[in-house]
gemmi code that builds the backbone of each chain (N, CA, C; Angstrom):
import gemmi

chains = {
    "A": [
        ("UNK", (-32.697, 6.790, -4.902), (-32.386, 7.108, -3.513), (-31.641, 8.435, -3.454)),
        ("UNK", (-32.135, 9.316, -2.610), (-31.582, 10.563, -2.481), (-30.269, 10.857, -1.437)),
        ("UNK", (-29.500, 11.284, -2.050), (-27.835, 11.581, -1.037), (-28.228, 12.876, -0.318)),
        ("UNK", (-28.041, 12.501, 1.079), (-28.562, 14.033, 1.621), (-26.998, 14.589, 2.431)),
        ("UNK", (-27.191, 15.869, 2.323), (-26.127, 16.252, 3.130), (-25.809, 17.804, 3.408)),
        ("UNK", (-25.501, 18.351, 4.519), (-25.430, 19.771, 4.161), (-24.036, 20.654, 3.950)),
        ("UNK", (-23.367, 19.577, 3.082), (-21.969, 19.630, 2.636), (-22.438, 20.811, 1.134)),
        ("UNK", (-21.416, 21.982, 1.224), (-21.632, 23.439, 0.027), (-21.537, 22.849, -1.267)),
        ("UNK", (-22.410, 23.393, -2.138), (-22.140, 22.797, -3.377), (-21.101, 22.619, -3.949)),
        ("UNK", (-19.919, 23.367, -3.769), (-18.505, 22.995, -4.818), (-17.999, 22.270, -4.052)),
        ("UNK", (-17.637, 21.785, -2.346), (-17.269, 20.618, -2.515), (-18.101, 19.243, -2.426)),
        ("UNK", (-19.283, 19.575, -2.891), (-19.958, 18.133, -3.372), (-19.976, 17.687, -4.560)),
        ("UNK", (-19.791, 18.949, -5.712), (-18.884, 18.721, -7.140), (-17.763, 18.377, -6.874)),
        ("UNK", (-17.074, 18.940, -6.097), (-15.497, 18.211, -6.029), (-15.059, 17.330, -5.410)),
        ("UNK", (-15.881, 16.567, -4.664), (-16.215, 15.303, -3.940), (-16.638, 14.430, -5.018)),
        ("UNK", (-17.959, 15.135, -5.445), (-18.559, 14.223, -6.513), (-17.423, 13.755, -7.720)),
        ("UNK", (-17.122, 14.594, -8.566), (-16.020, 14.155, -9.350), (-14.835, 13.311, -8.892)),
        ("UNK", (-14.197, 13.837, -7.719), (-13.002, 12.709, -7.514), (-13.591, 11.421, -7.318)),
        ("UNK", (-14.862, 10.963, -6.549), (-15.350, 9.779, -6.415), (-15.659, 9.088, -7.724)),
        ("UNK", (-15.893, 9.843, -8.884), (-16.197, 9.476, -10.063), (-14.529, 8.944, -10.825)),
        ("UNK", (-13.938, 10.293, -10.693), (-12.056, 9.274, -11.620), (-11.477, 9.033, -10.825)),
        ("UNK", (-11.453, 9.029, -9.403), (-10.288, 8.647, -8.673), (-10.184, 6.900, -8.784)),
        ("UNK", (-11.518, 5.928, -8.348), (-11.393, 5.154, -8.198), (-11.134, 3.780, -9.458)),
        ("UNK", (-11.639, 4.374, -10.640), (-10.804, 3.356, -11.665), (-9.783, 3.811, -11.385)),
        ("UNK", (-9.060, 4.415, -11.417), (-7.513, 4.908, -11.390), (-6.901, 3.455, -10.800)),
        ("UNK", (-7.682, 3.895, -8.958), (-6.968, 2.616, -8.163), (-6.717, 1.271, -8.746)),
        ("UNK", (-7.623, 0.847, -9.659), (-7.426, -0.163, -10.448), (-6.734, -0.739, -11.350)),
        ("UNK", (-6.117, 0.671, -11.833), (-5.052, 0.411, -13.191), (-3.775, 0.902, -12.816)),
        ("UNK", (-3.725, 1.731, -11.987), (-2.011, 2.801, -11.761), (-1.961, 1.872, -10.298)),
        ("UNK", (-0.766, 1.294, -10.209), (-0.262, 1.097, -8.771), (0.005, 2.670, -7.858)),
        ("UNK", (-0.249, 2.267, -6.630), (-0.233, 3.712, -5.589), (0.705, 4.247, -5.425)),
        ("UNK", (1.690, 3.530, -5.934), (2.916, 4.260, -5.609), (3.143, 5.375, -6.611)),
        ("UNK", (2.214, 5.461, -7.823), (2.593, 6.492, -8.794), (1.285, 7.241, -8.788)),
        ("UNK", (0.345, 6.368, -8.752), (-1.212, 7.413, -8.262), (-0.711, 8.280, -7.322)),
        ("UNK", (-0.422, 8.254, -5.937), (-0.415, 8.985, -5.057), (0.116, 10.184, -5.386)),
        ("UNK", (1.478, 10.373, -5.722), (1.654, 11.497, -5.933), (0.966, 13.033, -6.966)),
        ("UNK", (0.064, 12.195, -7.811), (-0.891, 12.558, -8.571), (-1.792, 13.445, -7.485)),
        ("UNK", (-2.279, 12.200, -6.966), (-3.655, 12.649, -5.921), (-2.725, 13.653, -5.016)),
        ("UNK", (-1.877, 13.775, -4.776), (-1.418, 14.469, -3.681), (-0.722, 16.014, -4.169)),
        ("UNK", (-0.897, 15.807, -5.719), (-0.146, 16.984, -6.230), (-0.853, 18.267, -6.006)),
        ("UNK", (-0.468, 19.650, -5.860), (-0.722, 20.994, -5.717), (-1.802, 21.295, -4.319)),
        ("UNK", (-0.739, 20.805, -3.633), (-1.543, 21.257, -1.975), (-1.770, 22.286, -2.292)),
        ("UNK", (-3.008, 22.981, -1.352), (-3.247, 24.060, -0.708), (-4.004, 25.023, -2.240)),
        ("UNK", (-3.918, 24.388, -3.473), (-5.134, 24.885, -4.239), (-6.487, 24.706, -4.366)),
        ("UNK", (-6.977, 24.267, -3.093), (-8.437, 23.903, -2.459), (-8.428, 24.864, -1.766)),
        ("UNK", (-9.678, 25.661, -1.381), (-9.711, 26.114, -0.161), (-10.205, 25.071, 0.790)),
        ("UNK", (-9.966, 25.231, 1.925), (-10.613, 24.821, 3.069), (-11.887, 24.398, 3.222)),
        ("UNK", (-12.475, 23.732, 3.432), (-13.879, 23.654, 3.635), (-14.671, 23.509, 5.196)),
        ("UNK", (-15.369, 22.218, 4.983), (-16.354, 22.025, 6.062), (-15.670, 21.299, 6.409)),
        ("UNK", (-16.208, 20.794, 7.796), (-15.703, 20.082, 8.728), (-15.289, 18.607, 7.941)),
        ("UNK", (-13.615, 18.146, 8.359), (-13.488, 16.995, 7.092), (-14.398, 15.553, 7.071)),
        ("UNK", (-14.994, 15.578, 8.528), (-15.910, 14.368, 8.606), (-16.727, 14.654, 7.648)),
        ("UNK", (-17.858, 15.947, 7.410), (-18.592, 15.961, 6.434), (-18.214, 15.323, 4.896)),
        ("UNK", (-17.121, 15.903, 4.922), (-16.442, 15.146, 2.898), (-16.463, 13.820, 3.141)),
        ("UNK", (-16.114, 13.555, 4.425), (-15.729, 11.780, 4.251), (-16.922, 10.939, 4.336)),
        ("UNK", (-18.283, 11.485, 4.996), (-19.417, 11.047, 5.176), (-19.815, 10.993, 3.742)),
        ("UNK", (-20.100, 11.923, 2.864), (-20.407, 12.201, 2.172), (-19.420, 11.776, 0.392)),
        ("UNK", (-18.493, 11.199, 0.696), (-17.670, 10.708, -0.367), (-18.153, 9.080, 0.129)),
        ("UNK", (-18.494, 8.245, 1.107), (-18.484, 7.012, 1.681), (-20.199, 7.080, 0.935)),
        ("UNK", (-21.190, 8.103, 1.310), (-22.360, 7.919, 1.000), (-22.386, 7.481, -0.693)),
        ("UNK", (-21.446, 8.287, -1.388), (-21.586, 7.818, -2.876), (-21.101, 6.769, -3.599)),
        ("UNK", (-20.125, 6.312, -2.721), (-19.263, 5.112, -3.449), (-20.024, 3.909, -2.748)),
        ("UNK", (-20.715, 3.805, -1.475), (-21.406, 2.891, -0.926), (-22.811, 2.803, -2.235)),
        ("UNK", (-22.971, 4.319, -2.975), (-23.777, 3.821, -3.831), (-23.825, 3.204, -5.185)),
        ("UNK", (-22.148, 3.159, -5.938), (-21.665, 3.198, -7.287), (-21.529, 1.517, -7.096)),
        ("UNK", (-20.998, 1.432, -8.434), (-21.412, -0.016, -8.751), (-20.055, -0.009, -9.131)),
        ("UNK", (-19.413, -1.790, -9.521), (-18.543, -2.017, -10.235), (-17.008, -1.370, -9.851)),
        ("UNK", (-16.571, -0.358, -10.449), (-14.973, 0.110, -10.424), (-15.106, 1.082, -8.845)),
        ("UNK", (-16.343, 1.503, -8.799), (-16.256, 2.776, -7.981), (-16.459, 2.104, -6.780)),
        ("UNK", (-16.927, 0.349, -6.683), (-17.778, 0.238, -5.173), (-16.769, 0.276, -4.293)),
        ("UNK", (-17.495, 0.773, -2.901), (-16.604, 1.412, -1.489), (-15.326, -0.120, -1.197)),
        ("UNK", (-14.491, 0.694, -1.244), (-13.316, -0.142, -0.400), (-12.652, 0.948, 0.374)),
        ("UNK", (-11.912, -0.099, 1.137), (-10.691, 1.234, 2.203), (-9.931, 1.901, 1.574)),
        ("UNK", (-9.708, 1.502, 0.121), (-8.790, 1.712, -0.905), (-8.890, 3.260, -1.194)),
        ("UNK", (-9.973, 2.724, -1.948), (-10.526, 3.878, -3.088), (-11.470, 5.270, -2.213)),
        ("UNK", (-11.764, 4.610, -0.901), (-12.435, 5.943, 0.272), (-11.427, 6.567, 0.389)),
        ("UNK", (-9.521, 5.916, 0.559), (-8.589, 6.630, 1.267), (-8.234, 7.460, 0.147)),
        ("UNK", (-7.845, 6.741, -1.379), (-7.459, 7.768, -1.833), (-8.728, 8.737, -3.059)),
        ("UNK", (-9.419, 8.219, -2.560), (-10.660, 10.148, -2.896), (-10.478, 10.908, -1.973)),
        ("UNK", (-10.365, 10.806, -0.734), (-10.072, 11.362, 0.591), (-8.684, 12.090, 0.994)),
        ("UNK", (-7.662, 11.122, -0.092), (-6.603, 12.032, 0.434), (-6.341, 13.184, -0.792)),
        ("UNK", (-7.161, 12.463, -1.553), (-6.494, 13.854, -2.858), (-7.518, 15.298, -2.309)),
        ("UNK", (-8.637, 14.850, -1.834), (-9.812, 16.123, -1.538), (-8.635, 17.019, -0.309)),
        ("UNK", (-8.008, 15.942, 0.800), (-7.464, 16.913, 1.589), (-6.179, 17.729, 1.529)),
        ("UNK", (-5.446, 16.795, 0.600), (-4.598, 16.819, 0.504), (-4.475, 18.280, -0.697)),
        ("UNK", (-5.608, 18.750, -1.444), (-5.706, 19.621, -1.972), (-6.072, 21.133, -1.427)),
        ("UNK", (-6.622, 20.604, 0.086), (-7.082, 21.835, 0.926), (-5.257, 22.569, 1.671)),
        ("UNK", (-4.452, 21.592, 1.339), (-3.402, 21.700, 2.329), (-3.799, 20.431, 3.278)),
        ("UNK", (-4.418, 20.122, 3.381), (-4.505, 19.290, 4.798), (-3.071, 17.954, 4.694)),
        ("UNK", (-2.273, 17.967, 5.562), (-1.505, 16.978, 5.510), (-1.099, 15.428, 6.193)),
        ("UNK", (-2.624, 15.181, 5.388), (-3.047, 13.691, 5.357), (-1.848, 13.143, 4.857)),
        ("UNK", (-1.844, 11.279, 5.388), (-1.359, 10.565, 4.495), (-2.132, 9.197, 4.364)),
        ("UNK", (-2.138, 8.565, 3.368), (-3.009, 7.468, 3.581), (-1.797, 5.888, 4.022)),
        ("UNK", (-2.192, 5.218, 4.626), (-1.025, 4.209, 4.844), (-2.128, 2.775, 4.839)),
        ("UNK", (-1.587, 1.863, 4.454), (-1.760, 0.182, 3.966), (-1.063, -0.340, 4.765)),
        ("UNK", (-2.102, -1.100, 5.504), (-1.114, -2.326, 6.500), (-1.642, -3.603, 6.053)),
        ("UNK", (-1.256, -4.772, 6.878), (-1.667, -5.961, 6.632), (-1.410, -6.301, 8.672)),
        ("UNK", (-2.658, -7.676, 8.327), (-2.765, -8.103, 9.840), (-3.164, -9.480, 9.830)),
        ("UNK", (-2.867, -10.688, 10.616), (-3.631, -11.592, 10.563), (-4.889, -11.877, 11.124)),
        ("UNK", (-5.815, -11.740, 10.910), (-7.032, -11.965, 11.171), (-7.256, -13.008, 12.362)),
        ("UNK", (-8.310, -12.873, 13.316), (-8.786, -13.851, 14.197), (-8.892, -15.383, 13.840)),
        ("UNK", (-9.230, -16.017, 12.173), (-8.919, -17.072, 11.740), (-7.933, -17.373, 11.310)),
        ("UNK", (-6.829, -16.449, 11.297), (-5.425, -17.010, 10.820), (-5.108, -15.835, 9.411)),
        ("UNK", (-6.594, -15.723, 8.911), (-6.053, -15.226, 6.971), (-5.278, -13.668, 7.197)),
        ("UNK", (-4.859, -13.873, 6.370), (-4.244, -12.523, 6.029), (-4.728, -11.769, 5.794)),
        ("UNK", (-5.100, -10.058, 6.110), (-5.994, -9.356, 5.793), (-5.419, -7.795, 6.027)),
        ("UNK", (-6.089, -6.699, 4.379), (-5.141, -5.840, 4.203), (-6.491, -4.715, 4.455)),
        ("UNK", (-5.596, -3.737, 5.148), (-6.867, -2.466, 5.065), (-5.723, -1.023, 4.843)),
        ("UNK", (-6.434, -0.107, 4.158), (-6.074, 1.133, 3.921), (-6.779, 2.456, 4.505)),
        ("UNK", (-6.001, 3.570, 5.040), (-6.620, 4.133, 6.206), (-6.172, 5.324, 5.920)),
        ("UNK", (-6.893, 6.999, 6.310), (-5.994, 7.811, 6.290), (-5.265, 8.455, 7.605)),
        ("UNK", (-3.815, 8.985, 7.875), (-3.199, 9.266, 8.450), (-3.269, 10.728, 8.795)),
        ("UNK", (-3.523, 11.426, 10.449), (-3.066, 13.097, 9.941), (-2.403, 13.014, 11.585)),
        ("UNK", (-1.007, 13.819, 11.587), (-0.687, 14.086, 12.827), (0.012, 12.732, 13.527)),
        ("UNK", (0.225, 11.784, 12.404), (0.476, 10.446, 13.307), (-0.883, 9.057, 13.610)),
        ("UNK", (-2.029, 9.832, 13.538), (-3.004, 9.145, 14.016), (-4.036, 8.995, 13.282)),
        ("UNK", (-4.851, 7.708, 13.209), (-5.625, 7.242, 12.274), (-6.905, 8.672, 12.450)),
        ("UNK", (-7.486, 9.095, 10.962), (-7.967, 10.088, 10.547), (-9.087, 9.656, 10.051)),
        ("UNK", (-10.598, 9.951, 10.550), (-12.292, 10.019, 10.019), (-12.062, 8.022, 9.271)),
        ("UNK", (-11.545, 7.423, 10.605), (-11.452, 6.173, 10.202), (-12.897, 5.568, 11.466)),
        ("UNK", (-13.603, 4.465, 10.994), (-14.227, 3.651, 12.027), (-13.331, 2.888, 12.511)),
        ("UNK", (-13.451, 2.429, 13.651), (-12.732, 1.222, 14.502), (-11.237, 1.787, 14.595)),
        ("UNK", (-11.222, 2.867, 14.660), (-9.256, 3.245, 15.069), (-9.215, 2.338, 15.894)),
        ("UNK", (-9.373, 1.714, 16.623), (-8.504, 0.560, 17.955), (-8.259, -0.739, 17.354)),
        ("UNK", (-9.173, -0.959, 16.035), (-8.311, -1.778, 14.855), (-7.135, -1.644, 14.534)),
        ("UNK", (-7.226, -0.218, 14.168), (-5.535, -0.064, 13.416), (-4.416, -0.234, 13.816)),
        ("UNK", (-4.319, -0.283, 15.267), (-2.716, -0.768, 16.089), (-2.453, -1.818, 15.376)),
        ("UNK", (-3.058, -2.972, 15.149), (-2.828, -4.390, 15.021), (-2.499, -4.644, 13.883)),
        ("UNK", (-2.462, -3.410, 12.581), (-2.022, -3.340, 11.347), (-0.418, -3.252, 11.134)),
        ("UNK", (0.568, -3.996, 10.283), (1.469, -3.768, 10.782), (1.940, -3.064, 9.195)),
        ("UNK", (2.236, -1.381, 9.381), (2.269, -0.887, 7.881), (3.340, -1.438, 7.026)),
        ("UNK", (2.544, -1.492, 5.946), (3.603, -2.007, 4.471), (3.819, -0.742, 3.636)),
        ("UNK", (3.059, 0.369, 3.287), (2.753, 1.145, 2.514), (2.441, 3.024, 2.968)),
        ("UNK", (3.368, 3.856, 2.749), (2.550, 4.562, 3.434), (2.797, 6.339, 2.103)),
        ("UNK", (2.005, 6.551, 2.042), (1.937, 7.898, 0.976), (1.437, 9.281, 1.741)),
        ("UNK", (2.267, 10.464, 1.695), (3.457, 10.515, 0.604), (4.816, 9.032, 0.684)),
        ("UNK", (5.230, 8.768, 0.035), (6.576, 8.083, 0.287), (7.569, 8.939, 0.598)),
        ("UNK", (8.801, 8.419, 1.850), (9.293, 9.141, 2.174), (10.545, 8.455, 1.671)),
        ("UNK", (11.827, 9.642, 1.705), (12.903, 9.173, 0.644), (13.461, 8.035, 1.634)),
        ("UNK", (13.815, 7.224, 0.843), (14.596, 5.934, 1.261), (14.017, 5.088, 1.649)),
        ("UNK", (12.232, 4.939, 1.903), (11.431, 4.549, 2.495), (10.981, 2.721, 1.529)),
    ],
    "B": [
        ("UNK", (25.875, -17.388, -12.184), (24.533, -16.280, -11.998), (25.393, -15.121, -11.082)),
        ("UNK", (25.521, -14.645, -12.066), (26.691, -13.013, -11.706), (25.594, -11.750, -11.579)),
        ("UNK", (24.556, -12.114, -12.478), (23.587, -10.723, -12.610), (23.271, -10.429, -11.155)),
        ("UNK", (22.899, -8.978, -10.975), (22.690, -8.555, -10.237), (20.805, -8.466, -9.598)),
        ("UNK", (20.484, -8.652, -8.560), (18.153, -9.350, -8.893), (18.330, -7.373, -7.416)),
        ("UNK", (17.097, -7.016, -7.915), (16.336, -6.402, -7.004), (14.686, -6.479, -6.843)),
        ("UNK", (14.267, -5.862, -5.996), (12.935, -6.031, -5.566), (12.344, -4.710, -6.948)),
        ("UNK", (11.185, -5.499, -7.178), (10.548, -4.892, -8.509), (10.200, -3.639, -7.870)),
        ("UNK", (9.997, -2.533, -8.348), (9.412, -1.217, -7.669), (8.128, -0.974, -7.290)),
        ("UNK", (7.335, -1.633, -7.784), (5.873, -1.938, -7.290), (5.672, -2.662, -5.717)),
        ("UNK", (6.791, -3.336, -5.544), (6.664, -4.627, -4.288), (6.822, -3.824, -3.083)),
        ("UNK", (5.996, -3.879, -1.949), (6.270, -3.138, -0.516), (6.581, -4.508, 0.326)),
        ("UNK", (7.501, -4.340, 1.177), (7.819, -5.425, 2.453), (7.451, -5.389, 3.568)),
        ("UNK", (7.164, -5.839, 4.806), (6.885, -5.795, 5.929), (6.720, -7.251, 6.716)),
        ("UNK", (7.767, -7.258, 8.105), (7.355, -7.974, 8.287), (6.566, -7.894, 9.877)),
        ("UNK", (5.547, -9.468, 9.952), (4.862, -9.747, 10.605), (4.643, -10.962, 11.821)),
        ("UNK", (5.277, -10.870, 12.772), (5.474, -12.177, 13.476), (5.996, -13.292, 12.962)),
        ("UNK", (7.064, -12.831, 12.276), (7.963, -13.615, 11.710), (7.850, -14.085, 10.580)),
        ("UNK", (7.054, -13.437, 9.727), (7.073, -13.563, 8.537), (7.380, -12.747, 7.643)),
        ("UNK", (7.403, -12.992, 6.417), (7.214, -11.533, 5.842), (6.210, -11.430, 4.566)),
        ("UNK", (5.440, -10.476, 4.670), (4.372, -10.104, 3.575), (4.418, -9.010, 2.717)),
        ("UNK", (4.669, -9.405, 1.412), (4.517, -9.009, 0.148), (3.683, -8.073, -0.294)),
        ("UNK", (3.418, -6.906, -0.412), (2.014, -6.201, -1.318), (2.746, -5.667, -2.416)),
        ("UNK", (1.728, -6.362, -3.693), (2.466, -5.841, -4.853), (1.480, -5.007, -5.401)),
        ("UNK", (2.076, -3.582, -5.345), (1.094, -2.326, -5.758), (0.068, -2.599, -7.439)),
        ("UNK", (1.156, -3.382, -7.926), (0.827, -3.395, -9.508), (-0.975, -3.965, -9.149)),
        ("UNK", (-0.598, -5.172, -8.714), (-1.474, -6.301, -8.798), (-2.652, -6.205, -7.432)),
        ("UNK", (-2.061, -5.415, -6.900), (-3.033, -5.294, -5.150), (-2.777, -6.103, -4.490)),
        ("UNK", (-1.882, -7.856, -5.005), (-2.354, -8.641, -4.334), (-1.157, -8.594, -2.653)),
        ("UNK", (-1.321, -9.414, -2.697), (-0.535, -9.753, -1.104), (-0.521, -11.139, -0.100)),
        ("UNK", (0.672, -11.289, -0.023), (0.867, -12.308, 0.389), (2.086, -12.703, 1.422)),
        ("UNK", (2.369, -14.165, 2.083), (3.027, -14.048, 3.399), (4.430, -14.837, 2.639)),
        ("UNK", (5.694, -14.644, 3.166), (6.548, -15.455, 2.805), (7.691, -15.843, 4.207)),
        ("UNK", (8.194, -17.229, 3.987), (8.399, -17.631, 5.399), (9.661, -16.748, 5.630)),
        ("UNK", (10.581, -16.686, 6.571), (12.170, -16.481, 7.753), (12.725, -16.344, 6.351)),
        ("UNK", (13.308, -17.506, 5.445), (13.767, -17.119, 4.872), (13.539, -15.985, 3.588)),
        ("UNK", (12.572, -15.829, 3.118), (12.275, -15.316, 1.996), (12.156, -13.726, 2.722)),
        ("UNK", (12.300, -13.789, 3.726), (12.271, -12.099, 4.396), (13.474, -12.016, 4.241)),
        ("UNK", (14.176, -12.748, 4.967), (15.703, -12.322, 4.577), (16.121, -12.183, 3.224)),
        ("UNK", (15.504, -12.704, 2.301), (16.202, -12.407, 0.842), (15.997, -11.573, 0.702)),
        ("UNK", (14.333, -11.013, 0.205), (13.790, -9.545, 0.204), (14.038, -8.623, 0.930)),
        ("UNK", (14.787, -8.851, 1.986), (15.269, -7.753, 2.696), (16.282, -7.201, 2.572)),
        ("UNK", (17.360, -8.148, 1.996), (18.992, -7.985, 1.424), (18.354, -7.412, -0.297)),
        ("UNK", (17.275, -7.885, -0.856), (17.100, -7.146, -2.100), (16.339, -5.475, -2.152)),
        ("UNK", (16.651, -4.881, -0.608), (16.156, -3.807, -1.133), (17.365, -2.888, -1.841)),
        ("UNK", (18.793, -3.405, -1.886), (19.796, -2.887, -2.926), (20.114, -4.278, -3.533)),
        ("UNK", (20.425, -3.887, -5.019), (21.137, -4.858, -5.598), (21.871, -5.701, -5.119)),
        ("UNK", (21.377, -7.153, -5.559), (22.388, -8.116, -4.652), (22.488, -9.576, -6.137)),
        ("UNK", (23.989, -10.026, -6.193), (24.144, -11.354, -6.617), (23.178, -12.673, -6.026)),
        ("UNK", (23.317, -13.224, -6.397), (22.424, -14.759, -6.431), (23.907, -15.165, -4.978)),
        ("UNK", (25.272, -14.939, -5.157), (25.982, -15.581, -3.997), (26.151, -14.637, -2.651)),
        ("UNK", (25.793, -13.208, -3.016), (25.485, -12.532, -1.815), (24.212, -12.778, -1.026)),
        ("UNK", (23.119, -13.215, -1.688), (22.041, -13.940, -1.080), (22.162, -14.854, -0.157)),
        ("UNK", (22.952, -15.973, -0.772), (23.926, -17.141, -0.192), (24.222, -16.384, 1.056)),
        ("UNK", (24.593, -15.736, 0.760), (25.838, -15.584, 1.835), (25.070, -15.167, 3.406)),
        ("UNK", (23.597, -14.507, 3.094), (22.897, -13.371, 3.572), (21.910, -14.868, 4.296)),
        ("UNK", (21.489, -15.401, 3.791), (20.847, -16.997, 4.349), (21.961, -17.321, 5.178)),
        ("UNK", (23.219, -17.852, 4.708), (23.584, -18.651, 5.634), (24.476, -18.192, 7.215)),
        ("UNK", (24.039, -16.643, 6.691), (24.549, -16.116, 8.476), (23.605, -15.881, 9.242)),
        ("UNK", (22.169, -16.084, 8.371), (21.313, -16.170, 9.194), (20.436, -17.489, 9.769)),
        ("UNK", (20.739, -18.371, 9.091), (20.541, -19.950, 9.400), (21.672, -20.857, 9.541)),
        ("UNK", (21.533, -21.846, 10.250), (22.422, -22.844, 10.204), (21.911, -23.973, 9.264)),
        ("UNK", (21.849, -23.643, 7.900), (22.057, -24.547, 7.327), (23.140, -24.945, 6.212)),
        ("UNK", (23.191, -26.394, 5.699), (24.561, -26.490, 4.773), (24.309, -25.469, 3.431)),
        ("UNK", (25.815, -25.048, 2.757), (25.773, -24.048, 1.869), (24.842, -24.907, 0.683)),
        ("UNK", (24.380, -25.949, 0.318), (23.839, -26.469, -0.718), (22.400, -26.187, -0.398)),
        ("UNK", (22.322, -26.566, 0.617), (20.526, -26.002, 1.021), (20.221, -24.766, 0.748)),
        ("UNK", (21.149, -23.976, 1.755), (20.633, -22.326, 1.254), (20.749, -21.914, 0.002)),
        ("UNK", (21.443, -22.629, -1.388), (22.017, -22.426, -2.367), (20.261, -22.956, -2.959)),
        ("UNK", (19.808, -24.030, -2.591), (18.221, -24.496, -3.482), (17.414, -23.664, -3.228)),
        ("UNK", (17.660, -23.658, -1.849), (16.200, -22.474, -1.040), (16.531, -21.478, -1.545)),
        ("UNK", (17.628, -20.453, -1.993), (17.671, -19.294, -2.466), (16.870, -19.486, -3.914)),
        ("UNK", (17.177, -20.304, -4.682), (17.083, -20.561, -6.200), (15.749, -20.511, -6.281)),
        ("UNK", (15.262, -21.260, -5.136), (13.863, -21.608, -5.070), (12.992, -20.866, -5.237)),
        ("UNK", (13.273, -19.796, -4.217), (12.688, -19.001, -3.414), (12.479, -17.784, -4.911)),
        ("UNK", (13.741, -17.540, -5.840), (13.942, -16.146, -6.135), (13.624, -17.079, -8.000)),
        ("UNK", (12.849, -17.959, -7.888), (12.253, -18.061, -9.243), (11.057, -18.143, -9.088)),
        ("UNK", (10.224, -18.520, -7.799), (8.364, -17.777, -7.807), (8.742, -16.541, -7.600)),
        ("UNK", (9.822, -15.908, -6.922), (9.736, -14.134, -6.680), (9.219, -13.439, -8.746)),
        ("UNK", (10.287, -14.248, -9.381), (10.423, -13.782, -10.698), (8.326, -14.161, -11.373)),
        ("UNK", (7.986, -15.431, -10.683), (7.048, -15.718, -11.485), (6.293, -14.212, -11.239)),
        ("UNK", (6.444, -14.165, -9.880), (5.118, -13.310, -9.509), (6.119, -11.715, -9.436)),
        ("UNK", (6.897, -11.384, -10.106), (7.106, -10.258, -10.801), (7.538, -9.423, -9.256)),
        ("UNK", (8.113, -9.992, -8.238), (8.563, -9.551, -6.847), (9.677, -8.970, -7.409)),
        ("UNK", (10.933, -9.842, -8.107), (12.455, -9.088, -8.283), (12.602, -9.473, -9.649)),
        ("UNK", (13.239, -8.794, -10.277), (13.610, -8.489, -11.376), (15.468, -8.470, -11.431)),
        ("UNK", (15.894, -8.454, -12.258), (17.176, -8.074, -12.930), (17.421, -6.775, -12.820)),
        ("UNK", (18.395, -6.136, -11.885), (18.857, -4.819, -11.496), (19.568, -4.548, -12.934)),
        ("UNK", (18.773, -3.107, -13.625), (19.781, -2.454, -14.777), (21.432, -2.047, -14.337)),
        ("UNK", (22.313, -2.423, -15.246), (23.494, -2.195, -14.979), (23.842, -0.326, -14.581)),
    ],
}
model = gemmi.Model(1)
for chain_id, residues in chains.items():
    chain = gemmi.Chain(chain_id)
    for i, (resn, *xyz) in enumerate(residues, 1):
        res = gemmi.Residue()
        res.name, res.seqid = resn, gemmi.SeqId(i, " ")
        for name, pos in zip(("N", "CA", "C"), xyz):
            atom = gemmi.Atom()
            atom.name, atom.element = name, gemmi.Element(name[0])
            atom.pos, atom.b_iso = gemmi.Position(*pos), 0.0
            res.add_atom(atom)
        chain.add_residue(res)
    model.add_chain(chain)
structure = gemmi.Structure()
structure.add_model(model)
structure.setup_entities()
């Protein structure tokens, strides 16, 4: 199956690669010490395309990977925040928890810019999240 | 029980319509804990004794000091199973 997109070749290598190590990571390093990783040396990206394009296009590949890489809110937020977070862009990704319409408990991870949920589906979900988690960490937080 | 317990550094708090829920970064997992167990974890985001706990329950419930004394005990040996608080380094 062919990934189409008219996202520039270096950041579809540099899309492509973070989608490739970012997401075992999520699996083995808790976020609280990943993040600052992913978030290290703003602004040595340039800028790119429009950020929906990266996020379309980072969701198209992990919707296709198997095993460590498959799509969660997790592992979309943080490939997503290290890509922006490298342009300068000053994303943050934040983890809430909510109780669900049947009662269960249920956790989603999202990215943040400006205050407001960022190249997320269903933002009118996210009010009802009540945050546990939010990166960068802020001191005393 | 003089030692001093804090919340493990992995553990995030929040609470939720009166509860409070657990995400432990290590493990991903997450989970709900009742009135009281918010209040413990909430007094453990600085170092706290096993009788400052006590103390931290029973101004917030009316119950007898022996109850809040089990329910604390209770409460802060699944925290230990599931790696929530730990033993604050001196």
């Amino acid at each position: 199956m062919k990934l189409r997109t008219d996202l520039p070749l270096g950041w579809r290598l540099r899309a492509g690669m973070a989608a490739l190590v970012i997401p075992p990571l999520v699996h083995v390093v808790p976020m609280h010490r990943l993040a600052p990783r992913l978030g290290a040396a703003p602004g040595t990206a340039p800028s790119g395309p429009p950020e929906g394009r990266a996020a379309a296009w980072v969701d198209a590949l992990l919707e296709r990977l198997p095993g460590p890489w498959r799509h969660t809110c997790l592992k979309r937020s943080a490939v997503l925040y290290h890509l922006f977070r490298r342009t300068g862009a000053p994303v943050e990704l934040w983890i809430g928890v909510r109780r669900g319409e049947a009662g269960a408990l249920a956790a989603h991870a999202w990215l943040v810019r400006d205050g407001e949920p960022y190249l997320e589906r269903g933002e009118e979900e996210i009010g009802r999240f009540a945050v546990i988690a939010r990166f960068p960490e802020r001191a005393g937080a | 029980m003089s030692e001093r317990l804090r919340r493990h550094p992995d553990m995030r708090l929040t609470a939720l319509a009166g509860e409070g829920v657990v995400l432990h970064l290590g493990s991903r997992r997450y989970f709900t804990v009742n009135e009281t167990g918010l209040v413990i974890l909430t007094e453990l985001e600085n170092p706290r004794t096993f009788d400052e706990l006590v103390s931290a329950v029973l101004e917030e419930f009316e119950v007898e000091r022996h109850e809040a004394e089990a329910t604390t005990r209770a409460f802060l040996t699944q925290c230990r199973d599931a790696a929530v608080v730990l033993e604050a380094a001196e």
